[in-house]
C-alpha positions in Angstrom: -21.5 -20.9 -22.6 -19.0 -17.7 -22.6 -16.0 -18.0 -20.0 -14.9 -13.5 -19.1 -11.6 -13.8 -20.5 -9.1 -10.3 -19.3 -10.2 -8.3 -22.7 -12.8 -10.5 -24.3 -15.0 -13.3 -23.6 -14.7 -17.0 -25.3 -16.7 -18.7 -26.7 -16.8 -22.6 -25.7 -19.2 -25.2 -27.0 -19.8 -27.9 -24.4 -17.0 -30.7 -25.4 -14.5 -28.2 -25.1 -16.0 -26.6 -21.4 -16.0 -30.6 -20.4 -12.6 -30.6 -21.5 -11.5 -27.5 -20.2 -12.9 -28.7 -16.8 -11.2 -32.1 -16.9 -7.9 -30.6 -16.4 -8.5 -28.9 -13.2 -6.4 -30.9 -10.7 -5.4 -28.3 -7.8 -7.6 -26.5 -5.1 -6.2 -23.1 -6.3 -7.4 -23.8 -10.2 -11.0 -25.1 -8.9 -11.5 -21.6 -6.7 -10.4 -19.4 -9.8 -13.5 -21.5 -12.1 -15.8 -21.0 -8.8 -15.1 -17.6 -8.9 -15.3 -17.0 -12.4 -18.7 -18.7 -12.2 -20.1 -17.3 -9.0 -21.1 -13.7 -10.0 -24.3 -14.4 -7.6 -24.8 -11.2 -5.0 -27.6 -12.4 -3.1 -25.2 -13.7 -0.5 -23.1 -10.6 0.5 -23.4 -9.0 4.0 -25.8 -6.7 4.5 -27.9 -6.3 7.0 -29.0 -8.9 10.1 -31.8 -10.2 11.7 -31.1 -9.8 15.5 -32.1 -12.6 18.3 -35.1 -10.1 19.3 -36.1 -9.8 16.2 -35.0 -6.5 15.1 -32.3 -5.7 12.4 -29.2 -4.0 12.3 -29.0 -0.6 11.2 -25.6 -0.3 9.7 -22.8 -2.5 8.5 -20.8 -1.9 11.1 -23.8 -2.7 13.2 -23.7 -6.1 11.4 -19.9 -7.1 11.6 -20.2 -5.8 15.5 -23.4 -8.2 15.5 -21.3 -11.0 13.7 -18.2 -10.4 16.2 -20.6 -11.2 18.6 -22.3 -14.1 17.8 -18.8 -15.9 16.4 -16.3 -14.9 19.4 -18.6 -14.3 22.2 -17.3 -12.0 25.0 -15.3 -10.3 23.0 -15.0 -6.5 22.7 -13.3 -4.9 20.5 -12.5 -1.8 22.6 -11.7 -4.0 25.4 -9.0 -6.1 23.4 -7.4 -2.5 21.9 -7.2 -1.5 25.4 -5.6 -4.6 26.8 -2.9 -5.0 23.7 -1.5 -0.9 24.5 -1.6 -2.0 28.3 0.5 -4.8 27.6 3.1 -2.3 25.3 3.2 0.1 28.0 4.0 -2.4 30.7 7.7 -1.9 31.9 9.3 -5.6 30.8 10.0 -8.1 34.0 12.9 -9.9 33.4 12.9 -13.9 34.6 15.1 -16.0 34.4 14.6 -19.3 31.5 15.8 -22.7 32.1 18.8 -22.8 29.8 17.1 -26.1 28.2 14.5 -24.0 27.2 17.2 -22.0 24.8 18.8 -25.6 23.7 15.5 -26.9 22.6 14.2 -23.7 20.7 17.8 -23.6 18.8 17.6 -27.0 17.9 13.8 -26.6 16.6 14.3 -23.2 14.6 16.9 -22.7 12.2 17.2 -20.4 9.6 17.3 -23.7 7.3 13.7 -24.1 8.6 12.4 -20.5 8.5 13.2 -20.7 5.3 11.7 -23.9 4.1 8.4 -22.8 6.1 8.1 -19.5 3.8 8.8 -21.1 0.8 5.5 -22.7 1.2 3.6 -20.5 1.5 1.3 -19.7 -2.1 3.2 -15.9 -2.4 0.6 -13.5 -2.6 -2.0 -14.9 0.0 -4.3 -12.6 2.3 -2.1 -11.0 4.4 -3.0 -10.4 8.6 -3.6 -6.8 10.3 0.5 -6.2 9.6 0.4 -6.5 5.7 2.8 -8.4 5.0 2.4 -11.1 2.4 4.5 -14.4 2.3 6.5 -12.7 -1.2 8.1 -10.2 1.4 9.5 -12.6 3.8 10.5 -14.9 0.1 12.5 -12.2 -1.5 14.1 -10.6 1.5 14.9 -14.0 3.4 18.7 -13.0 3.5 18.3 -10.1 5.6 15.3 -11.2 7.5 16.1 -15.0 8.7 18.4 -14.1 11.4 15.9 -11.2 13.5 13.3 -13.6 12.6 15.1 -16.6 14.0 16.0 -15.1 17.3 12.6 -14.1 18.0 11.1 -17.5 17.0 13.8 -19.1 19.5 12.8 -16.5 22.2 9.1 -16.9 21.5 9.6 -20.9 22.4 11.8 -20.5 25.0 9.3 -17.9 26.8 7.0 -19.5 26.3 5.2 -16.1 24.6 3.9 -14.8 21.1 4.3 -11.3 20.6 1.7 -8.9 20.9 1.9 -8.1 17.3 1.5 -11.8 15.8 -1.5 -12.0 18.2 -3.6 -9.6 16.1 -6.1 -11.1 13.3 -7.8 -9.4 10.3 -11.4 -11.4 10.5 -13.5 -11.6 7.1 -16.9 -13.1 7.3 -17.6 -15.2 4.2 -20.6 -16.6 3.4 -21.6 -20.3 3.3 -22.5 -21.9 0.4 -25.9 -23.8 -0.1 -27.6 -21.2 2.4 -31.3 -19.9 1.2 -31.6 -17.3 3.8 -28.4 -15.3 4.1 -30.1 -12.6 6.6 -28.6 -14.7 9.7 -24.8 -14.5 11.7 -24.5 -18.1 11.1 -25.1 -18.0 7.6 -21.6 -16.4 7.7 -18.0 -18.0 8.4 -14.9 -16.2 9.9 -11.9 -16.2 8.3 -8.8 -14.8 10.9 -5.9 -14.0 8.6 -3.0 -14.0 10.9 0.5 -12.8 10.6 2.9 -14.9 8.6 5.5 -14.6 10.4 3.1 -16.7 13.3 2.2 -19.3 10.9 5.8 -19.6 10.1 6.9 -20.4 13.9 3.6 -22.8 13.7 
């Protein structure tokens, strides 16, 4: 069997392959051998079988098509719209319980913030803003504070900001599947902002 190394390939006979695949304890080792090993292309998007019976005509045909099947009733035009709306809406102010304010300081600290980035695996897929979970690692000492006081507001409101609401979907297949030609032989993936799954 030959394992791709990064400039040559190695050779393994099978005692050492068994070996080699004894020692695989973690999740993240196990998807780097799946990868490694699934160099299969039959199962990549392309195009769909519709409910009539017709096909898609384009890829973005199909991910509009797999949109649609996954998150029914939603439109992407319509959500664009509604997210600038929302910026361009003049800010009503309202007053919070001050109980609201005690609870969220006592829930997020910077102490926390930090421990909740550190984690994170550093170089994960990042959401529709970019950033990855190194960023908010390594600049931690000048980021905790802004970040803290809009996790407190956040809580206290009783609101997540516009900007943390956004997701990056990715459709990935599922495993096992004969006939890939289908929405629901797909799964979405929503890669959200960081800085959301740190407040969660």
């Amino acid at each position: 069997m030959w394992v791709s190394g990064h400039s040559r390939s190695l050779k393994m006979v099978p005692f050492e392959w068994q070996d080699f695949c004894s020692k695989i304890e973690t999740m993240q080792e196990s998807a780097k051998l799946h990868k490694l090993l699934d160099k299969t292309h039959v199962n990549e998007l392309g195009m769909l079988r519709l409910p009539h019976g017709g096909w898609t005509k384009s890829l973005e045909e199909a991910n509009e098509h797999l949109m649609g099947v996954h998150f029914p009733g939603c439109c992407i035009d319509k959500t664009i719209k509604h997210i600038n709306a929302s910026i361009a809406q003049p800010v009503n102010h309202r007053w919070i319980p001050s109980v609201n304010w005690n609870i969220a300081s006592d829930i997020v600290t910077c102490k926390r913030i930090k421990w909740a980035f550190d984690c994170m695996s550093p170089f994960k897929s990042p959401g529709e803003n970019g950033i990855f979970p190194a960023l908010l690692q390594k600049g931690s000492t000048y980021l905790l504070n802004p970040i803290k006081c809009i996790s407190r507001a956040s809580l206290a409101l009783g609101y997540i900001p516009i900007a943390w609401r956004i997701a990056r979907v990715a459709f990935i297949p599922k495993p096992g599947k004969i006939d890939y030609t289908t929405a629901k032989s797909f799964r979405p993936i929503s890669l959200t902002s960081f800085l959301l799954k740190g407040l969660e």
